[in-house]
N, C-alpha and C positions, 0 to 999 in steps of 0.2 A: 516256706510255701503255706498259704493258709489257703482251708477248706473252708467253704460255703455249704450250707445248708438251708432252704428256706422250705418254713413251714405255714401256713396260715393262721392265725389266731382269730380274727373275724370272720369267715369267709362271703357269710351272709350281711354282715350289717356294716352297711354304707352312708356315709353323711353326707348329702347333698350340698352341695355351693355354688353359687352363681357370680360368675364376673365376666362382666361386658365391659369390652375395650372397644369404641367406636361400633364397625359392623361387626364386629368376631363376635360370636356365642361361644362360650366356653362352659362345659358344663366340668364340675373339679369333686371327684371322692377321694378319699382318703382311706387309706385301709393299710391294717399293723400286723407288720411280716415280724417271724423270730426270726434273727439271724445268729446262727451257731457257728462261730470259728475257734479254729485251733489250729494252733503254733506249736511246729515241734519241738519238743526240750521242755516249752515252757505253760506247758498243759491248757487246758481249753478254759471260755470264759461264754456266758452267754451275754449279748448286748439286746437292743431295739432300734431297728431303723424303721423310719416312717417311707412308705411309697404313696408317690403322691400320681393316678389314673387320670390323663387328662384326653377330652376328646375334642379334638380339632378334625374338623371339616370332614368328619364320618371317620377320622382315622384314631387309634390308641395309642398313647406312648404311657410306658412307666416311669417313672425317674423317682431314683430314693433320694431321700432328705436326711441329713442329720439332726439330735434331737439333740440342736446346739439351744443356746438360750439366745439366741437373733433368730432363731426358727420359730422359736418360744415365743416371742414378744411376737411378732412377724403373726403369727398364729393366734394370738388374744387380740391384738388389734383389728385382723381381718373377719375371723371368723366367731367372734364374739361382741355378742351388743353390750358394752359396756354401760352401766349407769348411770346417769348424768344427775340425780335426784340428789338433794342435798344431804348428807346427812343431818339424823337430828343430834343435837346435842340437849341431853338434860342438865338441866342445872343442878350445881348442889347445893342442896339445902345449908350446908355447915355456911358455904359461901354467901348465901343470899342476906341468912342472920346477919354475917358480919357485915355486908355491904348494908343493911338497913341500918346496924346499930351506930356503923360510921358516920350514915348520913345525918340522922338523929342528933348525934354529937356534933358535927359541924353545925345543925340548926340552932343548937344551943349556943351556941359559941358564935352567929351570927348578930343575934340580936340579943340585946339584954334582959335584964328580969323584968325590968319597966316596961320593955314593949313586948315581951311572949305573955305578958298579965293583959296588955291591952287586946291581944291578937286574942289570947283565948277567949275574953268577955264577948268580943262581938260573935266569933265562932259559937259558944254556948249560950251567945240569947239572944241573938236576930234570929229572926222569921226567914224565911222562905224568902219572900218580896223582899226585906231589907237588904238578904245576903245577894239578891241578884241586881241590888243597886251597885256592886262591883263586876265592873265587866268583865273580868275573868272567873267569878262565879256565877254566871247567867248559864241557862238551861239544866245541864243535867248538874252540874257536878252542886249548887245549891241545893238540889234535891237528896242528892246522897248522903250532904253535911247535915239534913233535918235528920234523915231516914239514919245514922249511922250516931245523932244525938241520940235519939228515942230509943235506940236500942241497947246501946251499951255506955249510955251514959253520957256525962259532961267530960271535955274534952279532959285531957290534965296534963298535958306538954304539947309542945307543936311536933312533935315525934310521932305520937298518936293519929295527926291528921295523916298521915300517912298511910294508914292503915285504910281511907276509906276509897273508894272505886274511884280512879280518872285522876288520882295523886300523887306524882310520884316527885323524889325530891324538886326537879328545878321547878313544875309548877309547884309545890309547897311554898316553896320562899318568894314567887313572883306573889302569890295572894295572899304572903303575910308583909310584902312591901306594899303591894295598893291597899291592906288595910291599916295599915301605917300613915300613908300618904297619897288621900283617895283627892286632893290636888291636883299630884302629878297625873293623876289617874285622867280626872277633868281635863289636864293640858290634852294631856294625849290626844282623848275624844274631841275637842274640838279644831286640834291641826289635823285630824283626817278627815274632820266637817268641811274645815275650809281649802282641804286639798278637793272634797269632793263640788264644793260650791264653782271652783276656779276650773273646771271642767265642764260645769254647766251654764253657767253666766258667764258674761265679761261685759266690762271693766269689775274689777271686785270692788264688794259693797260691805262695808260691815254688820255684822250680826244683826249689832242693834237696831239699826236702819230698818234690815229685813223683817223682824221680829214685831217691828212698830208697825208696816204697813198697813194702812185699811182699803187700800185700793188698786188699781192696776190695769191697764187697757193691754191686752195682747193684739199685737196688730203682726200680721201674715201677710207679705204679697209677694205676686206672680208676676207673668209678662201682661196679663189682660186688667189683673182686678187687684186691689187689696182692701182685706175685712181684717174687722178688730172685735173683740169682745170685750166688753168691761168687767169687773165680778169684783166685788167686795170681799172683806173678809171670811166671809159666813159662806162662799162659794155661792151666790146668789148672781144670776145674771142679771144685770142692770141696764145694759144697751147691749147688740150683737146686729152688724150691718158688714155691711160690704158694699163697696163704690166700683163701676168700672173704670179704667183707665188705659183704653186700647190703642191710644195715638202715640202713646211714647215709644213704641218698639218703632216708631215707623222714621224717617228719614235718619237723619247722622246726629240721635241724642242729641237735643240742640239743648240744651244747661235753661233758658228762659224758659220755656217749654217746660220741661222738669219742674220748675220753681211753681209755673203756675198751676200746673195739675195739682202738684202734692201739699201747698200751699191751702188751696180749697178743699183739698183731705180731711186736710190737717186742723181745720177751721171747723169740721163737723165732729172731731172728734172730743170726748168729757177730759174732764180735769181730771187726774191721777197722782199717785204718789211715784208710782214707777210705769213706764211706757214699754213694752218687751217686742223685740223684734225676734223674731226667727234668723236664725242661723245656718244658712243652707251648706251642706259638705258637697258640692258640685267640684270636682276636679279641674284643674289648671291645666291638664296634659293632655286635655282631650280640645284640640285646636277649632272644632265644632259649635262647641260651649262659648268659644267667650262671647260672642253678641250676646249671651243670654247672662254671664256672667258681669259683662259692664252693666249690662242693665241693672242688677240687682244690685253691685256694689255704690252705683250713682244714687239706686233709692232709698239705699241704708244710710250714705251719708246724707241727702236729704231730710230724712227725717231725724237723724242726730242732729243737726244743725235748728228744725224748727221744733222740735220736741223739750230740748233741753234747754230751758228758758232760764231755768238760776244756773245754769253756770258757768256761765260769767261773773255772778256774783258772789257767786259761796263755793265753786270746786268742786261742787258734790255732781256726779251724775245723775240724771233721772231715767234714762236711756239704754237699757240692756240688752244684749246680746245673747240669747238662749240656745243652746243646740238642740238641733232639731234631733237629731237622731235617740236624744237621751230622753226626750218624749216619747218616741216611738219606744224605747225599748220599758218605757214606765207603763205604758200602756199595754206591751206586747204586740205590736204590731210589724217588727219588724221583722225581717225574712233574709237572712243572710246581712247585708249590706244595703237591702232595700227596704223602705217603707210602703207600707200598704194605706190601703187608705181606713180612715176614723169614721168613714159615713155611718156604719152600724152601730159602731158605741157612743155617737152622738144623737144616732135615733132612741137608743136604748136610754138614754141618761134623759129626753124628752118624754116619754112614757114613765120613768120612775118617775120623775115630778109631780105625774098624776096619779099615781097608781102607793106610792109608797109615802109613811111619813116622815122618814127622814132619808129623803136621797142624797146622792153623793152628789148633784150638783141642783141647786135650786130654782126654779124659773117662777118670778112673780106670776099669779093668777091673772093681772091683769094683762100683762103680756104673753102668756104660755100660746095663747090662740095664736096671735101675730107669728110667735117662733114656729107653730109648727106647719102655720100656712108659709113660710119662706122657706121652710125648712123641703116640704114634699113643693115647691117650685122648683127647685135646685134638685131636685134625685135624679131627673135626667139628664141633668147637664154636666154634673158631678165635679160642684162647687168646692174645691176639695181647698181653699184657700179660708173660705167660712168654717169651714169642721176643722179644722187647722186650729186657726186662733183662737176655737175655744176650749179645745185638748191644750193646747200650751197654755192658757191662764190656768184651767184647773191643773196641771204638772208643776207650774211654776210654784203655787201654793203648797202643792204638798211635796214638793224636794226640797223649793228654797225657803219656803218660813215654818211650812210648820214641824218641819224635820229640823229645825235647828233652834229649837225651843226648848224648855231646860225641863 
């Protein structure tokens, strides 16, 4: 027979908990009864049971729990906010030694005496500018290698480089191989030139080609009109017009028609070394577009056809292919997926001409009048085929020649 006893040990203090199942409000205390039993013969023992108060629908029940360890976990999982913060781990020091001196060793043991003699020379007596002629020493960490010479001294193993800010083994050994082998270095830098040229142009042209340029007509067209500007090497406008051409959208593209409008274009346009067409990204899937998209693909081949006069005879292209989008975004003008228009920084780049002595793009004195009397013709109509072609000559300039100049 066992006797029950219950006495209160908290009577006052209650821990709130809240669990909501669907609509049930359930509000849940918990409060810790002593329970005294005793068995006869075999003398008494005091335990702990937990009663768990719960109030459903204005009414009370008690029900005890045992203080099993499924109670237990049951009970830290519900009723306590666990952690989730990482712990931190410190490092140990004994350990980091080892791991530096290991690495150190392996640096020795990379290269030989012959070239950790060469590595250290350039590390202890290039400049500034010379050490950021390695592209993996530009910006800060060139900085550090002067600031980190000057203060404690010339290097005296490539273990030491180690020691300075933004170095840690694997970049140590990439920038003691590109000072080794600042070749490779060059390869490198120019297949990510010409990964980035072959995104911007087409057909690909080589460096040297581009590099030699002195001239260039960008030529831009629409369904109504198409302008071209010219611009020399020196970014100097040299011609900048625009022709209307509104009869081609009109009946079934009749191909003779084409020949003869763009023909007499073509005929007013200067001599150049490369001729650059715009490269519009107008969508295929939009069934709306294509009358507008034959249009423009009939007038590219067009002018491929009458523009490219050597080759036939030499294979070289004169006739490129520019994205337009990669303008817009040289300029900042684009907006998500759209282009805005260049009217204002073509106005602005008109106004430096006069205003400043070395502008970004140049308009002869004797023609500046001309430009800017065509220029406020066109603000109401908003000629955006003109402002076009000559944001594309001055972009083409400085993506494709003179960013690939040595």
């Amino acid at each position: 027979m066992i006797e029950a006893e219950l006495s209160p040990v908290f009577r006052n203090q209650k821990l709130p908990l809240r669990e909501e199942h669907g609509a049930l409000s359930q509000r849940l205390w918990r409060q810790r009864w002593t329970l005294s039993t005793g068995i006869r013969g075999q003398g008494s023992r005091t335990s702990q049971l937990t009663f768990c108060s719960i109030s459903l629908l204005g009414r009370w029940r008690f029900f005890p729990v045992l203080r099993s360890s499924l109670f237990q976990a049951l009970h830290n999982s519900c009723c306590r906010k666990k952690s989730t913060a990482p712990k931190k781990i410190i490092p140990d020091a004994a350990f980091c030694d080892k791991n530096t001196k290991e690495s150190g060793n392996a640096l020795d043991k990379l290269f030989s005496s012959e070239q950790q003699a060469s590595i250290l020379h350039v590390l202890n007596t290039a400049s500034n500018k010379e050490l950021e002629a390695f592209r993996l020493l530009r910006g800060r960490k060139s900085v550090n290698i002067v600031q980190h010479r000057e203060k404690f001294g010339p290097f005296q193993n490539l273990k030491s480089l180690m020691n300075v800010p933004l170095f840690q083994y694997k970049t140590t050994v990439q920038v003691c191989n590109s000072i080794l082998c600042p070749e490779t270095e060059q390869k490198k830098r120019k297949s990510q030139e010409n990964r980035l040229l072959k995104k911007l142009i087409k057909p690909e042209i080589e460096r040297e080609r581009l590099q030699a340029v002195n001239s260039i007509v960008s030529i831009v067209f629409g369904t109504r009109r198409i302008a071209w500007a010219h611009l020399d090497r020196k970014l100097a406008v040299l011609d900048w017009q625009q022709s209307e051409c509104c009869q081609l959208m009109k009946g079934t593209y009749v191909s003779s028609v084409y020949l003869e409008e763009i023909s007499s274009i073509v005929s007013k346009m200067p001599k150049a070394d490369f001729y650059v067409l715009e490269k519009t990204g107008l969508s295929l899937q939009n069934s709306t577009l294509f009358p507008i998209l034959l249009h423009l693909h009939i007038m590219e081949a067009m002018l491929y056809a009458l523009l490219n006069t050597t080759f036939a005879r030499g294979g070289q292209h004169q006739v490129l292919s520019m994205n337009r989008n990669a303008v817009g975004k040289h300029f900042e003008l684009m907006i998500g997926d759209s282009r805005t228009s260049g009217k204002e920084l073509v106005k602005q780049f008109l106004e430096d001409s006069v205003l400043k002595e070395e502008p970004r793009v140049f308009f002869p004195s004797d023609k500046i009048v001309h430009y800017r009397h065509m220029f406020s013709s066109t603000e109401q109509r908003r000629i955006e085929e003109l402002y076009d072609s000559l944001l594309q000559a001055v972009a083409f300039y400085e993506l494709a020649v003179f960013n690939t100049e040595p």
